[in-house]
NURO-36406 format. One record per residue (C-alpha): z, y, x; residue in one letter. Coordinates in Angstrom, 2 decimals, always signed. Layout:
N
((Z, Y, X), 'A')
...
//
This chain:
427
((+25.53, -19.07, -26.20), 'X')
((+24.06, -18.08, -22.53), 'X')
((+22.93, -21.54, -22.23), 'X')
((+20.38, -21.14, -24.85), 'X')
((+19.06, -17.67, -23.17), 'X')
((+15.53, -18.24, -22.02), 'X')
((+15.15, -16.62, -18.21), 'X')
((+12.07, -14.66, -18.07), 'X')
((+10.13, -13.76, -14.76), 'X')
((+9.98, -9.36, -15.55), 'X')
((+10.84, -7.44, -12.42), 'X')
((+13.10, -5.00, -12.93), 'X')
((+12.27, -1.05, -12.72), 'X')
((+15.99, -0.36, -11.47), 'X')
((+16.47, -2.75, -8.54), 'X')
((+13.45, -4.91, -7.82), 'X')
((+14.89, -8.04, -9.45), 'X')
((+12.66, -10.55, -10.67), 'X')
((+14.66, -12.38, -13.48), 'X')
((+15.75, -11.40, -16.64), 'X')
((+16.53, -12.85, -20.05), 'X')
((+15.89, -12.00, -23.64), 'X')
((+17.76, -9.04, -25.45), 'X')
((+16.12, -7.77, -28.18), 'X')
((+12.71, -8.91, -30.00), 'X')
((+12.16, -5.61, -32.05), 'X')
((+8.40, -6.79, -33.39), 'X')
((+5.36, -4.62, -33.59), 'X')
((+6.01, -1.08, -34.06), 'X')
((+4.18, +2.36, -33.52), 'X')
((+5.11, +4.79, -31.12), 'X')
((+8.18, +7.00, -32.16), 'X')
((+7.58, +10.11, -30.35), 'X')
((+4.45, +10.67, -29.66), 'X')
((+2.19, +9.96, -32.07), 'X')
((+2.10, +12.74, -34.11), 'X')
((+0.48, +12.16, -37.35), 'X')
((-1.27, +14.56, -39.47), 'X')
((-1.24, +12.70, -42.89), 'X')
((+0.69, +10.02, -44.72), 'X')
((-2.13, +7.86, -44.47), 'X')
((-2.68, +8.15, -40.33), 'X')
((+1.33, +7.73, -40.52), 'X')
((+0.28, +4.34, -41.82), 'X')
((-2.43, +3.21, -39.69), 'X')
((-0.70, +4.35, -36.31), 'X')
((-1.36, +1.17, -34.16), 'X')
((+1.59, -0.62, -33.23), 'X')
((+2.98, -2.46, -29.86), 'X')
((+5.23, -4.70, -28.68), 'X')
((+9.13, -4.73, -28.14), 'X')
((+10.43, -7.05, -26.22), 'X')
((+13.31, -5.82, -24.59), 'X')
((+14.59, -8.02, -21.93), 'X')
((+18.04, -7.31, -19.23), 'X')
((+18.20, -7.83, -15.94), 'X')
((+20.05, -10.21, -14.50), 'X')
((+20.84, -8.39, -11.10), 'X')
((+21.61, -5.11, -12.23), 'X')
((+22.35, -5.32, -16.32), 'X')
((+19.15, -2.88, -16.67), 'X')
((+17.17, -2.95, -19.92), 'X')
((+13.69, -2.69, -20.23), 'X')
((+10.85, -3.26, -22.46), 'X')
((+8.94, -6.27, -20.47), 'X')
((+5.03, -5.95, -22.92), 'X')
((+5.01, -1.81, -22.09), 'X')
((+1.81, -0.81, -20.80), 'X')
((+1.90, +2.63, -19.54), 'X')
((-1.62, +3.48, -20.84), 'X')
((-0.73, +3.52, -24.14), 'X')
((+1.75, +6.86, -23.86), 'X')
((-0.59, +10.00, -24.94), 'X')
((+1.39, +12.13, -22.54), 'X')
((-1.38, +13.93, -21.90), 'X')
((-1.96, +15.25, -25.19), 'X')
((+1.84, +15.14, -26.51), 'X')
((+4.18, +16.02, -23.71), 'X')
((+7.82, +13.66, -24.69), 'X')
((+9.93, +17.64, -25.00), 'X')
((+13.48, +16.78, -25.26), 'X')
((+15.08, +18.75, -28.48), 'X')
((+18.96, +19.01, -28.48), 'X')
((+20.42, +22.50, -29.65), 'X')
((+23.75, +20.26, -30.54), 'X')
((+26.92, +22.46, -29.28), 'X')
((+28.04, +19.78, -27.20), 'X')
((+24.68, +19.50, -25.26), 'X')
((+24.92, +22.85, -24.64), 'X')
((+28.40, +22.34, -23.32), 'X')
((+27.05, +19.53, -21.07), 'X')
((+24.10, +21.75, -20.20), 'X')
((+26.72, +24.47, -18.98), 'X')
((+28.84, +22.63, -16.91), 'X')
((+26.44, +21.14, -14.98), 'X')
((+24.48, +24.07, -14.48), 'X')
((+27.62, +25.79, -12.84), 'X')
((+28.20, +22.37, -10.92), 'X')
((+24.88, +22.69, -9.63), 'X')
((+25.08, +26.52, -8.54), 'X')
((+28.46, +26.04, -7.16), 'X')
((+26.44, +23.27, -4.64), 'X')
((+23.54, +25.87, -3.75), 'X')
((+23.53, +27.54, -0.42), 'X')
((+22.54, +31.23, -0.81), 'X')
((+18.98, +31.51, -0.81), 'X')
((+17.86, +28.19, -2.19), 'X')
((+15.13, +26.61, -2.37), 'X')
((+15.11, +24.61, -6.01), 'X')
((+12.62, +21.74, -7.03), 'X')
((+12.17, +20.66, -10.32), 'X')
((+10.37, +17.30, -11.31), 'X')
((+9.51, +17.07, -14.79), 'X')
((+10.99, +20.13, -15.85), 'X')
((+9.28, +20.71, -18.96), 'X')
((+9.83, +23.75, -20.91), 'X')
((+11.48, +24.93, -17.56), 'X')
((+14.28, +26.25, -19.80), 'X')
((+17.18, +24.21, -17.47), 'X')
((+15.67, +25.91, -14.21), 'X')
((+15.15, +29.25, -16.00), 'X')
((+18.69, +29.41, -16.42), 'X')
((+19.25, +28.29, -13.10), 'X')
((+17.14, +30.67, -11.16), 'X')
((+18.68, +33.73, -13.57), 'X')
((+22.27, +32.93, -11.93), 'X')
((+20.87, +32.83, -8.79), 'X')
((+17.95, +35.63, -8.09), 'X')
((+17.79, +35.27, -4.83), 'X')
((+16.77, +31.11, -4.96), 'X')
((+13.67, +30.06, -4.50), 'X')
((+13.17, +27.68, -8.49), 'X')
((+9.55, +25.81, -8.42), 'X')
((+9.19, +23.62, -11.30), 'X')
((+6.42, +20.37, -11.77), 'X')
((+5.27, +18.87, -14.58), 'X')
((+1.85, +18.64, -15.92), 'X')
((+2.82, +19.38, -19.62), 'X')
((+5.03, +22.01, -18.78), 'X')
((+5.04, +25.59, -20.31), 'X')
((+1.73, +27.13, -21.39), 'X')
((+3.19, +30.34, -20.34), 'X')
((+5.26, +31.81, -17.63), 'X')
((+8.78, +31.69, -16.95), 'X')
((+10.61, +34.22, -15.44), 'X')
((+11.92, +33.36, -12.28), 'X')
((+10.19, +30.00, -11.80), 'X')
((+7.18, +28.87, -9.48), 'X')
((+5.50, +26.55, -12.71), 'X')
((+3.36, +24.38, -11.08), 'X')
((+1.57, +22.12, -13.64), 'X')
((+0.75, +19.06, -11.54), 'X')
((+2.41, +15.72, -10.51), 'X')
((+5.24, +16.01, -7.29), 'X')
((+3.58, +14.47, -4.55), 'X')
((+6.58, +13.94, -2.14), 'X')
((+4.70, +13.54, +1.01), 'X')
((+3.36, +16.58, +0.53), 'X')
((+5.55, +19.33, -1.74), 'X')
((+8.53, +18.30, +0.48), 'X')
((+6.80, +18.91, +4.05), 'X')
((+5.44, +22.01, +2.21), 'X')
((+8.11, +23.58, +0.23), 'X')
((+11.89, +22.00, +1.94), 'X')
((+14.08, +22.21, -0.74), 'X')
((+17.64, +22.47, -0.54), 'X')
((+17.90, +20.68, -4.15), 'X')
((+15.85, +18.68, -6.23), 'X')
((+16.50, +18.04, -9.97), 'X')
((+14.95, +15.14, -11.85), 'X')
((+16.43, +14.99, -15.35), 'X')
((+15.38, +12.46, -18.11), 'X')
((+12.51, +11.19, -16.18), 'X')
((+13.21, +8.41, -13.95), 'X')
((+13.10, +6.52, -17.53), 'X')
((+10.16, +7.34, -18.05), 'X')
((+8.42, +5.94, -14.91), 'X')
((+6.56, +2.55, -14.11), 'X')
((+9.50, +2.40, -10.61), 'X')
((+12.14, +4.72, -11.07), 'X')
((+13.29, +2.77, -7.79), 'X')
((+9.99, +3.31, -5.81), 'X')
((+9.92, +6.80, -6.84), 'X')
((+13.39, +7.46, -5.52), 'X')
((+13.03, +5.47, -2.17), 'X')
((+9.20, +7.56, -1.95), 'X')
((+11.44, +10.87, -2.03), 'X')
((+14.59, +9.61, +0.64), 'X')
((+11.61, +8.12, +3.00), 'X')
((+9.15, +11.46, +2.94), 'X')
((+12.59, +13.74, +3.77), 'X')
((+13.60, +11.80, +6.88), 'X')
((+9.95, +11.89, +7.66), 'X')
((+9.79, +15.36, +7.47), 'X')
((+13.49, +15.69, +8.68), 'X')
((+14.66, +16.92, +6.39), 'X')
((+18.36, +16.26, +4.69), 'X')
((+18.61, +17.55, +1.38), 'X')
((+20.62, +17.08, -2.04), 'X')
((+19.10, +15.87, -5.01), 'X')
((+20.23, +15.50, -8.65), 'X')
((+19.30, +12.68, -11.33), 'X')
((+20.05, +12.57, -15.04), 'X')
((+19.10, +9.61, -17.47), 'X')
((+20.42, +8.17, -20.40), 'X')
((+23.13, +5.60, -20.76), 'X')
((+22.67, +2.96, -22.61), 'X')
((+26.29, +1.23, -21.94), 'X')
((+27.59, +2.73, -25.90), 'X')
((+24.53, +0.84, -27.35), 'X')
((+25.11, -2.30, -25.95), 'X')
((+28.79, -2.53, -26.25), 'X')
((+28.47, -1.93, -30.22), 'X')
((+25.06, -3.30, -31.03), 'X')
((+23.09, +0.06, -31.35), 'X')
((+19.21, -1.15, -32.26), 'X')
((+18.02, +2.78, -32.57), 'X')
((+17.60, +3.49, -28.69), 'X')
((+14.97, +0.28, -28.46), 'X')
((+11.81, +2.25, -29.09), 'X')
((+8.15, +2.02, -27.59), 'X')
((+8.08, +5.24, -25.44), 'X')
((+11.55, +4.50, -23.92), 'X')
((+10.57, +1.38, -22.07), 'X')
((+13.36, +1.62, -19.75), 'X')
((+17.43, +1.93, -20.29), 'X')
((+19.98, +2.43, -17.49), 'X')
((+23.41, +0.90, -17.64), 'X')
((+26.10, +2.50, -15.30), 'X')
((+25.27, -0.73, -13.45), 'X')
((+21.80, -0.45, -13.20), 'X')
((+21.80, +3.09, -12.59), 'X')
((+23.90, +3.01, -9.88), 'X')
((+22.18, -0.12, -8.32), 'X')
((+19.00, +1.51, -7.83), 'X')
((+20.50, +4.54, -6.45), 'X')
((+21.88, +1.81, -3.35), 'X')
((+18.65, +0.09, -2.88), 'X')
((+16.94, +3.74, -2.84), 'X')
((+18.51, +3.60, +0.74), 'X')
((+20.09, +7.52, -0.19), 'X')
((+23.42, +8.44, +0.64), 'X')
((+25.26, +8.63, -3.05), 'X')
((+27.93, +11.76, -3.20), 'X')
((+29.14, +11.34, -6.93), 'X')
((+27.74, +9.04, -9.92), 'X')
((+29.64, +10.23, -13.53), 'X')
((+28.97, +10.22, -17.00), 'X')
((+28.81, +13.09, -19.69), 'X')
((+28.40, +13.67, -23.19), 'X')
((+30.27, +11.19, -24.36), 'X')
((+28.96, +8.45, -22.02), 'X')
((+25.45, +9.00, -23.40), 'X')
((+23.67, +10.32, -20.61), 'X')
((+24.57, +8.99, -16.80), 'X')
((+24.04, +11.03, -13.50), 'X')
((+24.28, +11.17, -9.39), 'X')
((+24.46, +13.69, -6.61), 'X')
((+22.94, +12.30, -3.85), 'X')
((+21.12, +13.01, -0.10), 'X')
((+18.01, +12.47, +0.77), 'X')
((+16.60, +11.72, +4.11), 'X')
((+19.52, +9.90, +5.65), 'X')
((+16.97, +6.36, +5.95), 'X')
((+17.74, +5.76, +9.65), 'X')
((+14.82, +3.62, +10.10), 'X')
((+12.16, +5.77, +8.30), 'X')
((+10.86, +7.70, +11.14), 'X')
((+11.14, +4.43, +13.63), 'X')
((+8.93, +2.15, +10.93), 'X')
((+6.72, +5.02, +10.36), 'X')
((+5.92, +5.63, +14.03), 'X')
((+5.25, +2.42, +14.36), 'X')
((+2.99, +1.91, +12.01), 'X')
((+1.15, +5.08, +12.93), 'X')
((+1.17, +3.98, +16.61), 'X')
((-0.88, +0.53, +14.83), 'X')
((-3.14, +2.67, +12.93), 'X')
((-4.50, +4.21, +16.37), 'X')
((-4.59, +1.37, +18.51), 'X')
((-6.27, -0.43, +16.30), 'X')
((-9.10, +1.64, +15.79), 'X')
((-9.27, +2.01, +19.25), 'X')
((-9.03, -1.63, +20.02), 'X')
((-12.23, -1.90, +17.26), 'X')
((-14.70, +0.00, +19.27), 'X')
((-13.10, -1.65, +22.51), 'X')
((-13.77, -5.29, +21.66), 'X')
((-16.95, -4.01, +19.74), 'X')
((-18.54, -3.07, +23.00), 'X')
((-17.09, -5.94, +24.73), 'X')
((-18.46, -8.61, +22.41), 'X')
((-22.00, -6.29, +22.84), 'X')
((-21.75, -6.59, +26.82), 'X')
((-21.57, -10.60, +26.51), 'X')
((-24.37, -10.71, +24.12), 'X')
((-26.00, -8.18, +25.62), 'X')
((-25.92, -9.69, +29.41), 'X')
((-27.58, -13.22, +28.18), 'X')
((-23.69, -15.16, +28.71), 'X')
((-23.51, -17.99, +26.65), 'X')
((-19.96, -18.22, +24.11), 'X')
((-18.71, -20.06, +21.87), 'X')
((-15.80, -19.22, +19.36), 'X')
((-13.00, -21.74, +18.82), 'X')
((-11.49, -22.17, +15.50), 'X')
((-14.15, -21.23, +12.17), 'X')
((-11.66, -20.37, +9.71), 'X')
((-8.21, -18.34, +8.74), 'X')
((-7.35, -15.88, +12.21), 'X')
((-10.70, -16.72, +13.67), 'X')
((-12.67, -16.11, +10.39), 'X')
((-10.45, -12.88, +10.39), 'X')
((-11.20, -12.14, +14.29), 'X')
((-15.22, -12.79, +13.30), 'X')
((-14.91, -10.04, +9.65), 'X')
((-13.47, -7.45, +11.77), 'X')
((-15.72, -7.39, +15.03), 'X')
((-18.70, -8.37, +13.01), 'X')
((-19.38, -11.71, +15.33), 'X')
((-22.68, -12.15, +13.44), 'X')
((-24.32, -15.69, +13.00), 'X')
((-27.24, -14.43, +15.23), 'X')
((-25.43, -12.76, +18.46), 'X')
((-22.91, -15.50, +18.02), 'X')
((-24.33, -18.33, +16.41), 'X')
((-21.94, -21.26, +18.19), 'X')
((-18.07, -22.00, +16.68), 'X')
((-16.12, -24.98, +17.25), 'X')
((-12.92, -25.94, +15.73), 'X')
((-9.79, -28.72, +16.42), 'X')
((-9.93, -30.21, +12.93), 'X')
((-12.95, -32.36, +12.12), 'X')
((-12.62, -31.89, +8.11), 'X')
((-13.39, -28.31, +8.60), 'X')
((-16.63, -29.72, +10.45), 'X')
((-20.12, -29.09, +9.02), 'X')
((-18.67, -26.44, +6.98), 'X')
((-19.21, -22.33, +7.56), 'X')
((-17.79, -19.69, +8.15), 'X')
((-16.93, -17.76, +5.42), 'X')
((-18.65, -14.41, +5.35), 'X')
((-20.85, -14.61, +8.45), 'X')
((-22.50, -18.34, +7.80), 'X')
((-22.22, -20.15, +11.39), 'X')
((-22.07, -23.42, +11.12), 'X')
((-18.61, -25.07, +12.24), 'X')
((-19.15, -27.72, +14.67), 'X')
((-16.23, -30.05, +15.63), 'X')
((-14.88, -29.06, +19.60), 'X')
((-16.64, -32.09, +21.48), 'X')
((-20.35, -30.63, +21.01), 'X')
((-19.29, -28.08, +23.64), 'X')
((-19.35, -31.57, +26.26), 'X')
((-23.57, -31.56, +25.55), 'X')
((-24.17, -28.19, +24.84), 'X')
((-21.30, -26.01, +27.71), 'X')
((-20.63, -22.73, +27.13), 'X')
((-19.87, -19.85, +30.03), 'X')
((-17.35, -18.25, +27.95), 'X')
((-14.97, -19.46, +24.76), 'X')
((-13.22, -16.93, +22.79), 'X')
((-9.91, -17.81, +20.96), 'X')
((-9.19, -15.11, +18.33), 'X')
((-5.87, -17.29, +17.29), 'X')
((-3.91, -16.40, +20.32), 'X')
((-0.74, -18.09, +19.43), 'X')
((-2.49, -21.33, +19.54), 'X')
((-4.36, -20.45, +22.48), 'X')
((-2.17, -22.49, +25.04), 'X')
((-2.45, -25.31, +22.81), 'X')
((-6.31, -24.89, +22.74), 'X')
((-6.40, -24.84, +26.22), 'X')
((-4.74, -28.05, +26.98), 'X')
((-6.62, -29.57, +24.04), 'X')
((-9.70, -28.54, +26.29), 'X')
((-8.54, -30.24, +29.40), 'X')
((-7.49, -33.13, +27.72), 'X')
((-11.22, -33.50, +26.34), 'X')
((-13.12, -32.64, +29.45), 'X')
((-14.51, -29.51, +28.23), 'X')
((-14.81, -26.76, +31.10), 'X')
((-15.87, -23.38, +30.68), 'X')
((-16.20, -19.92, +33.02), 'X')
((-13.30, -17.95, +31.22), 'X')
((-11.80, -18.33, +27.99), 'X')
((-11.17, -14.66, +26.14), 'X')
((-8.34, -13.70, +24.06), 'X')
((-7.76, -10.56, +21.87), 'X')
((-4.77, -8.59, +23.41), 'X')
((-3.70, -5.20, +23.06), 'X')
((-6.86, -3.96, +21.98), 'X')
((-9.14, -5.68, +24.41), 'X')
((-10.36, -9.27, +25.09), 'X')
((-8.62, -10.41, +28.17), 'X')
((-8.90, -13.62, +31.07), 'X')
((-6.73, -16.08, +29.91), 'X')
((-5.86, -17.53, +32.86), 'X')
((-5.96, -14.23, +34.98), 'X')
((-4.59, -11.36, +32.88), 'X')
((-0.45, -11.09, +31.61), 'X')
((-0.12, -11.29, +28.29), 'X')
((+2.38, -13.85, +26.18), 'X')
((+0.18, -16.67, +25.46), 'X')
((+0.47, -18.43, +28.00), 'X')
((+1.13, -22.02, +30.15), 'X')
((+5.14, -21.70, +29.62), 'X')
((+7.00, -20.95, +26.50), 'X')
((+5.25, -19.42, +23.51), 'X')
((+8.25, -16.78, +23.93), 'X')
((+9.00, -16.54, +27.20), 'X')
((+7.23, -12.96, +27.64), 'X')
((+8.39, -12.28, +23.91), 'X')
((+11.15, -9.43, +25.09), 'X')
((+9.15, -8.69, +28.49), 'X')
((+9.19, -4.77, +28.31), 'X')
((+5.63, -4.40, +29.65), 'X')
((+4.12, -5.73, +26.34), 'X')
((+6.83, -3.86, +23.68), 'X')
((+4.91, -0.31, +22.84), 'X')
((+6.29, +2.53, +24.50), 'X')
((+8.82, +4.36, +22.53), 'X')
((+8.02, +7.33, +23.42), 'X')
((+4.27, +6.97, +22.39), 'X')
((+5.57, +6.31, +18.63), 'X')
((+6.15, +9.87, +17.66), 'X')
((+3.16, +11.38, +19.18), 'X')
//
C-alpha cells in the first residue's frame, strides 16, 4: 500500500520537515467556522477551498498543504471555542489547579490568544495577588475582572523584555498559526535574550483518536494544522526549550506540555554576534567609503579585479561607480566584454592592465586574493599596492596581517588577533 503513496514536497508546521505524503483529499468545501451566513441562500454561495490534507513524514503531523492564511476572516469572526460539556469543565479544573499549584506568589501571568479571557479570569480570581495580562486581538469587548486585556498580537521581543512573566499560557492556538515551531523557538530565543527563565504552558488538540479509527470530521478548512503526540512533542525538541511534562487529557483529545523558556545556550552568543556585525559593518561602510573617495579623489589610478559575484557585491555596496572607477579586469575571459551588473563598467580580461598599468588594484574577493596575486606575477603585471577589504577597511596586501595571505588559506584561520573580541559582543 505505502508504495503507491505519492511523496509531496509541504514543509511541515511542527518540525521543519520538508516531505510528506497524501492523507486525505476532502474536495472543495467552505469554511466551517467562520463564515457565518445570514441566509439559506449565502449558506449556498459561501466560496469554497481546498483540502488536501497531507502527514509528515518526520514527525506524523497533519496538515492541510493548499491553506492560505488570507482566506480566515479572523478579523471579523474571532474562531471562540464553545465547550460547556461536564467533562471539559473537569479538564478545565484540573489544570487550572495544576497551573496555580506551579505559580510563585505574586505572578506575573501571560496569556496568548486568550479570547474571552474566561480561563485567565478564573485564574487570576484564585490568585489576587498575580499579575494576569491577556493578548488577543478579538478578545473581549469588555473588561474582565482581574485581567490586563490587551487587544493586540504578542510581540515576544518586546512584551517579554517588558512585562517578565513567570508563566505563559498558549491554549488552542499554536494550530492555528502559519509556524507553530517558529513561534515557539521566537518565545525560548527572546527569554534567554532578555535572561530570562520562565515556564510556559501549551494546549492543542490531538488528533491521534482520529487517525487510529478513521475520523473524517476534524479535516476542516480553518483547522489547517493537527498535532499527533508525535508531532507535538517533536516540535517542542526542535523549539530548543527545556520540556518538564508532555500528557494528554480529555480522553486523549486535546495534548499538552510544561515547558522552560530561555534555557537556548547559544542565543545570547549568536545574537551578540550578529549585533557586533551589524555595527562594524556600518562602520566599515563609511570607512572604505572615504577610502575609495581619497584614491579617486588624489588622481591614483585603480583598477578592480574580478567584475562579477563578490566583486559585483564589493562594487553595490561601496557604490564603485562606472565614472570614479571606470577600469575592472577579471581571470576568466568568457566574462570578458561583458558588464558589470548594476554599475555598467565594462569587464576587460586581466592582460589589458600590461598596456594600460594601474598604481593600485583592488581585490574585493579576498579568499582568492593569494591566488590573484600569483596569477599577476605569473603574467607580468606589476602594480604600487594591491587593496583588500578587511575588517572594515581596505588594507596593503603585502604589508598589513590579515589571513589572505602567501601561506595557507587557513593558516591565520584560529590566530586570536583576527577572532572578535568576546568581550565586545555584549556591549
Amino acid at each position: 500500500m505505502t508504495e503507491s503513496l505519492a511523496l509531496r514536497d509541504a514543509q511541515c508546521p511542527a518540525c521543519g520537515d520538508h516531505v510528506a505524503v497524501p492523507l486525505f483529499e476532502g474536495g472543495r468545501r467552505p469554511l466551517a467556522t467562520l463564515a457565518w451566513p445570514q441566509s439559506r441562500q449565502e449558506a449556498r454561495d459561501l466560496p469554497t477551498y481546498p483540502l488536501d490534507f497531507v502527514r509528515c513524514i518526520g514527525c506524523g503531523h497533519v496538515f492541510n498543504a493548499a491553506f492560505d492564511y488570507r482566506h480566515i476572516p479572523y478579523s471579523e469572526k474571532p474562531n471562540l471555542m464553545f465547550n460547556t460539556g461536564s467533562g471539559w469543565a473537569a479538564f478545565i479544573a484540573s489544570l487550572r489547579t495544576t497551573i496555580l499549584g506551579r505559580l510563585p506568589e505574586k505572578p506575573v501571568v501571560v496569556e496568548i490568544g486568550c479570547g474571552d479571557a474566561s480561563f485567565l479570569r478564573e485564574l487570576a480570581a484564585a490568585c489576587p495577588e498575580g499579575r494576569f495580562i491577556g493578548f488577543d486581538p478579538h478578545g473581549p469587548s469588555h473588561d474582565v475582572p482581574g485581567v490586563d486585556f490587551r487587544a493586540e498580537l504578542f510581540d515576544a521581543a518586546v512584551h517579554l523584555a517588558t512585562l517578565r512573566p513567570d508563566l505563559i499560557i498558549s491554549r488552542h492556538v499554536l494550530e492555528h498559526l502559519r509556524s507553530p515551531l517558529g513561534f515557539i523557538q521566537r518565545l525560548s530565543v527572546a527569554a534567554a535574550l532578555n535572561e530570562l527563565t520562565l515556564s510556559a504552558y501549551f494546549e492543542v488538540p490531538c488528533i491521534d483518536i482520529a487517525l487510529a479509527t478513521y475520523r473524517t470530521v476534524d479535516f476542516y478548512y480553518e483547522h489547517s494544522s493537527q498535532f499527533t503526540s508525535r508531532s507535538f512533542h517533536r516540535m517542542l525538541v526542535r523549539s530548543g526549550v527545556e520540556i518538564l511534562d508532555v500528557d494528554t487529557g480529555y480522553s486523549g483529545e486535546v495534548i499538552y506540555g510544561y515547558v522552560r523558556l530561555g534555557t537556548c545556550p547559544t542565543a545570547r552568543e549568536i545574537a551578540g554576534q550578529a549585533a557586533m556585525f551589524v555595527k562594524a559593518t556600518e562602520r566599515a561602510l563609511q570607512q572604505t567609503f572615504e577610502q575609495l573617495t581619497a584614491l579617486h579623489q588624489s588622481g591614483t589610478s585603480v583598477a578592480i579585479w574580478g567584475g562579477t559575484g563578490k566583486s559585483a557585491a564589493f562594487m553595490h555596496r561601496h557604490a564603485v561607480d562606472a565614472e570614479r572607477f571606470p577600469t575592472v579586469v577579471d581571470s576568466d575571459p568568457a566574462k570578458v566584454g561583458s558588464f558589470v551588473p548594476g554599475t555598467g563598467q565594462e569587464i576587460r580580461f586581466r592582460d589589458w592592465l600590461l598596456d594600460h598599468p594601474v598604481e593600485v588594484v583592488i581585490i574585493p574577493a579576498q579568499w582568492r586574493a593569494r591566488d590573484i596575486v600569483a596569477e599577476m606575477t605569473d603574467a607580468g603585471i606589476t602594480t604600487t599596492r594591491i587593496l583588500i577589504e578587511h575588517r572594515g577597511q581596505l588594507i596593503d596586501y603585502h604589508r598589513d596581517h590579515h589571513p589572505y595571505g602567501s601561506s595557507s588559506p587557513t593558516s591565520h584561520a584560529t590566530d586570536e588577533n583576527l577572532l572578535p573580541d568576546k568581550d565586545e559582543q555584549y556591549r
